[in-house]
N, C-alpha and C positions, 0 to 999 in steps of 0.2 A: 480393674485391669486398665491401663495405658494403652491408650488410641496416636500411635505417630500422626502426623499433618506434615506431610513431604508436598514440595515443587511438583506436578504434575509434569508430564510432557507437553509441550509447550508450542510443538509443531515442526515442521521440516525449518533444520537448519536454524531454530531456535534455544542457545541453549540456557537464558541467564533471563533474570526478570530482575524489578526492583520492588520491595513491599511498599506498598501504597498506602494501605489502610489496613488494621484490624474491625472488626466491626463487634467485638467480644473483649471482656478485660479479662487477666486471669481470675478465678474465681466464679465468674458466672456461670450461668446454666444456657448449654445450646442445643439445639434438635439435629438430628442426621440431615445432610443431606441442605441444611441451611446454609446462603453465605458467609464464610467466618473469615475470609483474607483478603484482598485484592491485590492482585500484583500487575505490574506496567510490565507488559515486552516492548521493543522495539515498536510495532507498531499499531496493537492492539490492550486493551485491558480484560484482564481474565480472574473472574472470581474463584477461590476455591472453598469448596461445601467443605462442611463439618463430615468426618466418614465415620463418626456415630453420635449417639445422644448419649449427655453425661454432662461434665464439669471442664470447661477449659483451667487447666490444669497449670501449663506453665506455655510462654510466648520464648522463642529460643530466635527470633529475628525481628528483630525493631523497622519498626518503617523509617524509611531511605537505605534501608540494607540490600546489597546487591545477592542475589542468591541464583545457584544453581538448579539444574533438572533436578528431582531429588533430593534436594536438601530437605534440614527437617525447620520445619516451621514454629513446630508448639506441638502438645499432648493434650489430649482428652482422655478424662478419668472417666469411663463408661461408667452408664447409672448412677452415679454420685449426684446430688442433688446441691444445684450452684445456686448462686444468690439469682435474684433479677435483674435483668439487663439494666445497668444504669442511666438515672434520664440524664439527658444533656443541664446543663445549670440556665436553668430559664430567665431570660431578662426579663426586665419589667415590663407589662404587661402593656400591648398595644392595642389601637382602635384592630375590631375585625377584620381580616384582608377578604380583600373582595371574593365572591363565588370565584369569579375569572380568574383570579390570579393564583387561588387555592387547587383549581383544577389544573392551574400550569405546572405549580412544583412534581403534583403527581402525578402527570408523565414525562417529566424528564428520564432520560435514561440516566443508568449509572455511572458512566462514565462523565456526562453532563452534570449530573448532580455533583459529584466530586469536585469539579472544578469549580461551580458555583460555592461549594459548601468553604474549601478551601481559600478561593480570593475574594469570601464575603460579599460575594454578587448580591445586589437585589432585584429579580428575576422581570419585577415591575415594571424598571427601566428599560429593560429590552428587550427589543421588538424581534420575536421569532419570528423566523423563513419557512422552517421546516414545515411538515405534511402539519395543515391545521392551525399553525402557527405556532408550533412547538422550538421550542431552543434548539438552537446544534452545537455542536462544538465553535463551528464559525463565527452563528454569532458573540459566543463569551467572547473566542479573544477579540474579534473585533473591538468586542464593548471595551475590554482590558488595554488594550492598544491605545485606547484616548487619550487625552493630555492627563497630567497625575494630577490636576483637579478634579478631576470629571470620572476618574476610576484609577483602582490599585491597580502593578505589576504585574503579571501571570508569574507565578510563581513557578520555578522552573526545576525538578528534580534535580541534584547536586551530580557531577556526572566527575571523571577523574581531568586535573589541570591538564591543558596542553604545556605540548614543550615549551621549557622557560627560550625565550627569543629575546635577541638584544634590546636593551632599553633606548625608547624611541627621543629624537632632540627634544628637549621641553617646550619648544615651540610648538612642535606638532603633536607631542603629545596633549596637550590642553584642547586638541581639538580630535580625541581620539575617541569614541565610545567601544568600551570592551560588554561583552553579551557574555553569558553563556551559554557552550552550546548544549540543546537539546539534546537527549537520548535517542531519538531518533537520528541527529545526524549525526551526530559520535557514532551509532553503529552503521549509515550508509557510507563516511568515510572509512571505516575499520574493510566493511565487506568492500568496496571498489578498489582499496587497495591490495586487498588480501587475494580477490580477481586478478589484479596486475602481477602481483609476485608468484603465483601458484601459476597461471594457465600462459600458455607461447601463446599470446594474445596476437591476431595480425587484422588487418581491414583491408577489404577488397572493396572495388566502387563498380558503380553501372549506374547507368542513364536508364528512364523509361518514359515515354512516349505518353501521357495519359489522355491523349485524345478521345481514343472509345470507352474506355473509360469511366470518362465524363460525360459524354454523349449516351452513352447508357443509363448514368444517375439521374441527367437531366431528362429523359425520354418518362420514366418511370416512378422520378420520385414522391411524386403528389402521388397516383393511384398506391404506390406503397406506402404511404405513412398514413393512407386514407383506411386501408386494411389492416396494415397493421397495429398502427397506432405509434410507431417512431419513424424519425427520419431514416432517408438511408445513408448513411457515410461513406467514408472510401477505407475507413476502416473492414470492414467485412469482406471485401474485394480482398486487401492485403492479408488477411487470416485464411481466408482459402488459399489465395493463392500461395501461402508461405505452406500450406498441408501437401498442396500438390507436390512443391520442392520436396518437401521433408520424406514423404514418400518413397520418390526417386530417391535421394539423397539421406540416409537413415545415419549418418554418421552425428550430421549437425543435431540430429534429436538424438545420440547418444552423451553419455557422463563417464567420466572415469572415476574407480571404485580400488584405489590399489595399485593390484596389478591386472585389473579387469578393465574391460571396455563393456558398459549397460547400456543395451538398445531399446529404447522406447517404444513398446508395438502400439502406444495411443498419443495422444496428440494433445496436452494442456498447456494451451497457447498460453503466457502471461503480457500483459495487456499493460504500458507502463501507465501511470496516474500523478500527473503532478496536484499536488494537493500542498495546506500553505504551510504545512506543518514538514512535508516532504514529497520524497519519490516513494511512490508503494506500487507494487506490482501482480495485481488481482489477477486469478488465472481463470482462463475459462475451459474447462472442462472437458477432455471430449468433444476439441472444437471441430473437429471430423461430421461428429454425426447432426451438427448443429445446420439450419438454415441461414443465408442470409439477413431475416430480417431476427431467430433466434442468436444469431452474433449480437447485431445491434442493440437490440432486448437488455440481454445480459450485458452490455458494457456500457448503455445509460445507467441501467442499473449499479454497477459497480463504481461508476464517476460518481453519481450522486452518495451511497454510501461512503468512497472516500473523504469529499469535501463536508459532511457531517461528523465524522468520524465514528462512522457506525460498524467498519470493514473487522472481520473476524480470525482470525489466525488462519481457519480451514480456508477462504478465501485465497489467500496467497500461497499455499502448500500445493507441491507438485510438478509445478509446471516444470514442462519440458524443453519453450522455446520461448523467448522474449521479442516482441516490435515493441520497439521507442518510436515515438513521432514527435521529433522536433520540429516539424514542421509548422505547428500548431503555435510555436513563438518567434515563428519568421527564418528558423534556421536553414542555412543554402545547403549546408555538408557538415557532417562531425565522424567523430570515430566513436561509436557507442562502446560502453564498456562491460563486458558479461556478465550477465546474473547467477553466477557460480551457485549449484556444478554446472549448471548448463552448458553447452559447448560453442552456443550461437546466439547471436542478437541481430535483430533487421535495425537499421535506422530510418525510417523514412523522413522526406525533407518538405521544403516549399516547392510547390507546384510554382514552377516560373515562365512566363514564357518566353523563348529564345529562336534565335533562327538556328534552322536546320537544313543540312542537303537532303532532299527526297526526291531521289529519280534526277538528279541534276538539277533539280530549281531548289533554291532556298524559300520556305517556308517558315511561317513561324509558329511555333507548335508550342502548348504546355506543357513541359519538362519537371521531373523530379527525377532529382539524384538520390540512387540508393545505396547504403553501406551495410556490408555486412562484417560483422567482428567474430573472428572465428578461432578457436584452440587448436592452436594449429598440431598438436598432439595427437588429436582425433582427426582431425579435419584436415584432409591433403589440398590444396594451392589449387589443384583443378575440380578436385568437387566443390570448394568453397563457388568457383567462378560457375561454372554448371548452377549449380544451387540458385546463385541470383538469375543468370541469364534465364531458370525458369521463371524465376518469379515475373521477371521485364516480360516474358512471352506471352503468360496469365494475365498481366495486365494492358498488354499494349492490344488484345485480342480474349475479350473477359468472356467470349464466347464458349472458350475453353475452361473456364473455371463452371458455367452451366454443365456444360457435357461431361466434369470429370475428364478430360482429355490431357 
């Protein structure tokens, strides 16, 4: 009997992969439940198991093939008895590789391993970061990125031509390099635009005052990273206080479905992550019932697994509201743009300090400017402005993010 090998579901808002790798030829013999495919999404790698034991039967998607949820991949003859997996064609036979360097191949992850196997890395050369000294993703390309004496190209999965644009003066063209782009940013342009033409996108701004704040972080931060074991940021400050908002203001945590408006009764804050491969946007969960310093926990944790490349589909499924913080590469202001469906996005910016009137005197205080980008479909022009003016109130007075108030 014929065993289907269908596209799994693949995650929120995820609906196409690309085949990566078979790990099985037709013919062979595979176990239930083993990895028999690899497929790239946007912006994780996701094995798919064997759903029985038998004979890979026939392969019906060739790697670099772009495929849907669902699609069919290949058949398994249950019970049919396949040949043996076939060995790789072994080169001539080298001096033993070191205990060390034997131990390194075998933990690389698979995603890791892939790319090494792929642009012919020799593992030797480079020098892991990761926990133990383990490769990450980081360091391959880095290594890849060397002059093309010193290392191959990252080979980059074939993705479809941009629009044909006029041909540039041959002067300036001799001094043009064309790239192609990444699967990854082919689909964070596709979704940012697809935000723009779908939702009545508009940005509201506010000022906020971070003096206590700051004075708080700095009052407390040693005896908190001394307990807890992380810094504390200003990030966790703006995750409460953006739940407080949300709270009062349930619109910005709703989506539209149709002809439905879906109200969010939880709270999965998504956290944005520039990483060098792109934007990803890890959610944290339930950031309601979360502490302060269980914020910060979870989002070293999630910067580190972006920058490895270790973040997992279920990571970025769900979330209900988005903070960007450009402020982190010096931005004053921007107009951030939604992470569809979602209906709201915080921007936070550089902490600056400027002068201010307070009580008649001019002071100079540390100012950030904050933006909120909101569907204005859901979201009315005065809750939008409400919304932030709590957030400025939760932070200009974080005593209130303590008491729930």
């Amino acid at each position: 009997m014929a065993k289907e090998i269908r596209v799994p579901a693949l995650g929120e808002s995820v609906t196409e992969a690309t085949i990566a790798k078979w790990f099985r030829k037709p013919g062979e013999a595979v176990k239930a439940d083993e990895p028999l495919v690899e497929l790239e999404t946007d912006k994780v790698t996701v094995e798919v198991p064997a759903p029985a034991s038998g004979k890979l039967a026939a392969i019906s998607a060739e790697p670099g093939t772009t495929v849907n949820v669902g699609a069919l991949l290949g058949t398994i003859e249950e019970g049919a008895a396949g040949s043996a997996p076939a060995k790789a064609a072994e080169a001539p036979k080298k001096a033993e590789a070191a205990p060390a360097a034997k131990a390194a191949e075998q933990t690389l992850s698979p995603a890791v391993r892939k790319m090494v196997e792929e642009n012919k890395v020799d593992t030797s050369a480079v020098a892991g970061t990761g926990k133990d000294g383990r490769l990450t993703k980081g360091d391959v390309i880095a290594h890849l990125e060397k002059p093309a004496a010193e290392a191959k190209p990252l080979v980059i999965p074939a993705a479809p031509a941009p629009a044909a644009r006029a041909p540039s003066a041959p002067a300036d063209a001799a001094r043009e390099e064309r790239v192609k782009m990444s699967r990854l940013r082919l689909t964070i342009a596709r979704r940012l635009k697809d935000a723009q033409n779908t939702a009545a996108m508009l940005t509201t701004f506010n000022e906020v005052d971070m003096t206590a704040t700051m004075q708080l972080r700095n009052q407390y931060k040693e005896l908190f990273e001394k307990k807890h074991g992380v810094k504390l940021g200003f990030m966790s400050f703006f995750v409460k206080a953006c739940i407080q908002a949300l709270k009062e203001i349930p619109a910005v945590n709703a989506e539209i479905d149709g002809d439905d408006i879906v109200y969010k009764n939880f709270y999965n804050i998504g956290v944005a992550v520039g990483t060098d491969k792109g934007l990803v946007v890890p959610v944290l969960r339930d950031a309601d019932l979360l502490s302060l310093a269980g914020i910060e926990k979870t989002i070293a944790e999630y910067g580190k697994r972006a920058r490895d490349g270790n973040l997992q589909i279920t990571d970025m499924q769900g979330g209900t509201f988005t903070i960007s913080n450009g402020g982190v590469y010096g931005s004053l202001m921007s107009t951030p743009i939604l992470n569809a469906p979602q209906s709201g996005i915080l921007g936070m910016h550089k902490i600056q300090e400027r002068p201010m009137a307070i009580n008649g005197q001019v002071v100079i205080r540390p100012m950030m400017y904050l933006a909120l980008s909101y569907d204005h479909r859901i979201v009315d022009g005065k809750e939008a402005v409400t919304f932030l003016v709590r957030i400025k109130e939760n932070l200009e007075d974080p005593q209130r993010i303590i008491l729930d108030l």
